[in-house]
MILO-891701 format. One record per residue (C-alpha): z, x, y; residue in three letters. Coordinates in steps of 0.5 Angstrom, whole numbers, plus 500, padded with zeros to 3 digits. Example, Ala and Ser with C-alpha at 12.3 -4.5 7.8 and 13.67 -1.06 7.14 Angstrom:
BEGIN
516525491ALA 514527498SER 
This chain:
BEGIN
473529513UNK 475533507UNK 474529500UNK 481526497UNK 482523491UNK 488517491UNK 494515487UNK 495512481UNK 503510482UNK 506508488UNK 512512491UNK 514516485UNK 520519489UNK 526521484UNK 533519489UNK 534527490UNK 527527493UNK 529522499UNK 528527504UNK 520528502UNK 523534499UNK 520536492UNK 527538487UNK 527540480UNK 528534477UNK 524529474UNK 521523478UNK 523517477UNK 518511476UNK 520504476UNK 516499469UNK 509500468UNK 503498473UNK 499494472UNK 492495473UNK 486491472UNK 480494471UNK 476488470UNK 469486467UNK 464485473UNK 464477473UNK 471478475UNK 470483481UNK 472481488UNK 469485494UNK 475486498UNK 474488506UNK 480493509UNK 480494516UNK 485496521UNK 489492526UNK 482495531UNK 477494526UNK 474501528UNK 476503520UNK 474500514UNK 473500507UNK 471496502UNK 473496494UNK 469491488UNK 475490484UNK 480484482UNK 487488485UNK 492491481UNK 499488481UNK 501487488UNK 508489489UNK 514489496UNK 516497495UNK 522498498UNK 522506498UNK 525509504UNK 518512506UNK 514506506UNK 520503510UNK 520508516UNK 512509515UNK 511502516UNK 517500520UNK 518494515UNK 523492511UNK 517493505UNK 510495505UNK 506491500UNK 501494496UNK 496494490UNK 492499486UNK 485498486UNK 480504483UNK 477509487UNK 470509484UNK 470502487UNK 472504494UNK 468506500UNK 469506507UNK 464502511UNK 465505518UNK 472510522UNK 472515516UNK 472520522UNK 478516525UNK 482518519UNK 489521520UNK 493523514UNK 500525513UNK 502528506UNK 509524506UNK 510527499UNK 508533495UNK 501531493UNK 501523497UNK 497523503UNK 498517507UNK 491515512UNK 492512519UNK 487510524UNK 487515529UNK 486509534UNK 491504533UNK 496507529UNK 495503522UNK 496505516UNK 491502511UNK 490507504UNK 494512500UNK 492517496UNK 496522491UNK 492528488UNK 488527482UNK 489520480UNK 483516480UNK 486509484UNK 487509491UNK 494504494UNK 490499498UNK 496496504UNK 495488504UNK 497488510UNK 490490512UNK 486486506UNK 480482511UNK 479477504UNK 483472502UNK 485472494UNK 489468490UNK 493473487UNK 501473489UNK 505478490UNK 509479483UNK 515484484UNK 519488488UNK 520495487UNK 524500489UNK 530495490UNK 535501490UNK 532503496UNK 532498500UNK 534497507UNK 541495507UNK 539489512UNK 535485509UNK 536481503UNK 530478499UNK 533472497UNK 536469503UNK 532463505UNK 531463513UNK 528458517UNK 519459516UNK 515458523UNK 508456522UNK 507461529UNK 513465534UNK 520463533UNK 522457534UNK 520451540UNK 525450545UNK 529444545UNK 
């Protein structure tokens, strides 16, 4: 697989570029990221693997802010109400095993999306020229402390889901039947 190099801003989509198109105008963004580059005593080495576990990587780095984006793209990609994710940089990352597993999909203009071909799961994106990669936390093998501290692209939001509803929590399933 050829070498790519990982996006340092998430689902920069303006509202015209909706349908993955790129327009002429400028991309919106939402606040600034984030992003922690820590001292080596501060690192955590966090191990990502897919739902098969035949792709993994590992990253020596603390995570970035770690936000729910609501972005169209990440909806349909992950067939979610929201992907969470987080920056981590690149030169702290490397796969450990299944990079000849990879498939990538470029969602955007410049931002590949790598799954396993295996089992489908969609672990890290990338975006042209940025020197930090999206890691999915959904995939993350390591426990952390770190919570997630914002959600992102609201305006995109799937119109069934609302983040402030207070429902009824399951430790496992659904709930027992009387």
């Amino acid at each position: 697989m050829a070498p790519f190099l990982f996006a340092g801003d998430i689902c920069r989509v303006g509202k015209a570029q909706r349908a993955h198109h790129l327009s002429e105008t400028q991309p919106e963004t939402v606040g600034t990221l984030r992003f922690a580059h820590p001292t080596d005593t501060e690192n955590l080495m966090l191990s990502v693997s897919c739902l098969c576990g035949r792709v993994a990587y590992e990253v020596d780095a603390t995570p970035g802010s770690i936000m729910h984006c609501h972005c169209q793209t990440c909806r349909k990609t992950h067939g979610s109400a929201f992907s969470t994710v987080t920056n981590v940089p690149r030169d702290r990352f490397r796969w450990t095993k299944g990079e000849d597993l990879l498939r990538g999909f470029e969602s955007s203009p410049g931002k590949t999306r790598y799954f396993c071909s295996q089992c489908g799961s969609h672990i890290v994106a990338s975006r042209e020229g940025r020197n930090t990669v999206l890691l999915r936390m959904g995939c993350l093998d390591t426990p952390i402390t770190e919570r997630p501290e914002m959600h992102i692209w609201r305006s995109d939001s799937a119109n069934w889901y609302d983040p402030k509803a207070e429902l009824p929590e399951w430790a496992e399933g659904t709930a027992p039947k009387a």
